[in-house]
N, C-alpha and C positions, 0 to 999 in steps of 0.2 A: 619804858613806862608799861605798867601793867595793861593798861587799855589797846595800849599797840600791839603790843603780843596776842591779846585775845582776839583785836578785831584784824589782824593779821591771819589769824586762822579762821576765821568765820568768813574772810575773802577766798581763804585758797578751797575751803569746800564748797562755798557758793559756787564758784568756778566750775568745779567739778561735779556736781548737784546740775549743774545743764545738761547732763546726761542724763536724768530721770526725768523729766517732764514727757513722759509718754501718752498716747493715742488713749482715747475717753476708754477705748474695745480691748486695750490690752492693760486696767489698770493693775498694777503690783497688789499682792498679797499685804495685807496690813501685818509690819512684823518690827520689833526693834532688836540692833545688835551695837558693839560695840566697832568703834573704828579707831583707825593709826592712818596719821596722815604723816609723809616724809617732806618738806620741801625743799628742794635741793641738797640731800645727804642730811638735812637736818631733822631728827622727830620732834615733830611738834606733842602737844599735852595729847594724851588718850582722850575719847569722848564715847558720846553712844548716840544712834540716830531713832527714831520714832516713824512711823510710817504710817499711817490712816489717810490713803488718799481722797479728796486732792492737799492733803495735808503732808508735812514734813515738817519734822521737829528736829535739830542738831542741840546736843548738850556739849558746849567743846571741853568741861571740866577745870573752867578758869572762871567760870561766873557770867559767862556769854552764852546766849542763847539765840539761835538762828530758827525761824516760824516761817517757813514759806507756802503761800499757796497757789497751786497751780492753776486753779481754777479762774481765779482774779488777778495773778501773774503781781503778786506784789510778798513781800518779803520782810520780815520784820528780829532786826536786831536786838536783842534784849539783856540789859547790864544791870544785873540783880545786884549787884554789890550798891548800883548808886542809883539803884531803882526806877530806870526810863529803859526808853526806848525809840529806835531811830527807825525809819520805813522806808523803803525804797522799791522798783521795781524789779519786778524778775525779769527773766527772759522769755522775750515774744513767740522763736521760735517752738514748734510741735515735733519731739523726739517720736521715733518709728522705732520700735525695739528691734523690727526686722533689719533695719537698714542704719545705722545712728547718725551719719550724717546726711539724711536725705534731705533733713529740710534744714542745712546748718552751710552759708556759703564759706563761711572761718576755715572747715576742714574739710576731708575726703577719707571715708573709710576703704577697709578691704577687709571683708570677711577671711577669718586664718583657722575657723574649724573650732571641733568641742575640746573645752576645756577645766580642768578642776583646780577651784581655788579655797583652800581651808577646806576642803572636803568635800564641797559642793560642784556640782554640776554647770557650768557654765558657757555661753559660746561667746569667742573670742575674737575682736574684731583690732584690726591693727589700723593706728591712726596720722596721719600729714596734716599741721595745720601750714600755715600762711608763710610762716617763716621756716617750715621747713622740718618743723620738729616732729621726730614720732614719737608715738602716744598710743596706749589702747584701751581700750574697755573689754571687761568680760560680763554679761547680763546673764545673769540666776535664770535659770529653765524651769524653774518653779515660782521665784517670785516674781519675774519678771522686770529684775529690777536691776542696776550693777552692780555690783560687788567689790570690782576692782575697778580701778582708775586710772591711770599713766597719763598724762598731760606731755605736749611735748616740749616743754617747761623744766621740765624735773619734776614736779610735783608729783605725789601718790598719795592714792587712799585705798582700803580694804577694810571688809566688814567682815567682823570676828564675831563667836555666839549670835551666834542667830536666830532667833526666837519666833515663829509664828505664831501671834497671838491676836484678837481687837486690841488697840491701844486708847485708853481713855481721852475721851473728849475733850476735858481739863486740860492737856498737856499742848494742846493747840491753840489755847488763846494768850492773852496777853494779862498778867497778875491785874486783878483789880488793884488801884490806886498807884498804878507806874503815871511814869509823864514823857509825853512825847518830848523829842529833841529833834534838834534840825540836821546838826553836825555830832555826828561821836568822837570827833577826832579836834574841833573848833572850841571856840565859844558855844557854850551851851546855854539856850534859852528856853527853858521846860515850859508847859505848860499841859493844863490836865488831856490826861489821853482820855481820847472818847471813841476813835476808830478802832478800835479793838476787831483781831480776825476772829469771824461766825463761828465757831464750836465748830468742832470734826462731825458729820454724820457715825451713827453707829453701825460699828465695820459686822458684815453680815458671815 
């Protein structure tokens, strides 16, 4: 099913998007690029991400759209093809760009030194979650953001073109006249959305 695939990839960045909730003092440069997520030897559909903190916007390029805000820790699914949208929580913990798992009991980093990814500057931390699997992250020294991803999963993501720029307010809310849903995956019983997430402040 179309739906599966889409919200199959809007899980596996979610996932990985727990790496960017960073410290209020070190927030990321507003910028959008293009991303490739693998999961397990498989590529999923190309997409592009948005950035105006505490805002993030994922386009997966199937008609799914991922709205998370950090600031309210709540997260919104969006199925443009059938015109709703699902809401759910984000993640409670507080990423440290210095350290990434400092405040995450799931995993254990170790810092492995600087490194460049598509051309970019980044430093690279190598990661052990619970069961064992390594994984790492490399965070942008200018956006302060990650870039790359390794889950110890299989999973991967990396950000291609990379643009700093403001990114429009618009792209961070939810379409006027979507309809909330409860289940994306269930029985769906819409009803008119009115929680809509606050407009992006204008990135300075």
């Amino acid at each position: 099913m179309k739906i599966s695939c889409c919200f199959r990839l809007i899980i596996a960045v979610s996932m990985l998007l727990s790496f960017s909730t960073l410290l209020a003092q070190n927030e990321p440069q507003p910028f959008s690029a293009d991303f490739v997520v693998t999961d397990n030897g498989s590529k999923l559909p190309p997409g592009r991400i948005y950035v105006s903190w505490p805002y993030m916007r994922i386009d997966s390029g199937n008609g799914v759209i991922l709205i998370a805000n950090d600031k309210t820790k709540i997260q919104y699914a969006i199925f443009t093809e059938k015109r709703n949208y699902f809401e759910s929580a984000g993640p409670e913990y507080t990423f440290d760009n210095k350290n990434p798992c400092a405040n995450r009991p799931d995993i254990t980093c170790k810092a492995a030194g600087p490194a460049t990814v598509n051309g970019r500057a980044c430093d690279m931390w190598e990661t052990t979650d619970k069961a064992g699997g390594a994984g790492s992250v490399c965070i942008d020294q200018k956006l302060r953001f990650p870039i790359s991803v390794k889950n110890g999963n299989g999973t991967t993501m990396e950000y291609i073109n990379i643009k700093v720029a403001p990114q429009p307010a618009s792209l961070f809310e939810v379409p006027a006249g979507y309809s909330k849903i409860d289940n994306p995956l269930g029985p769906q019983k819409a009803s008119p959305g009115n929680d809509h997430p606050q407009p992006a402040p204008a990135s300075k």
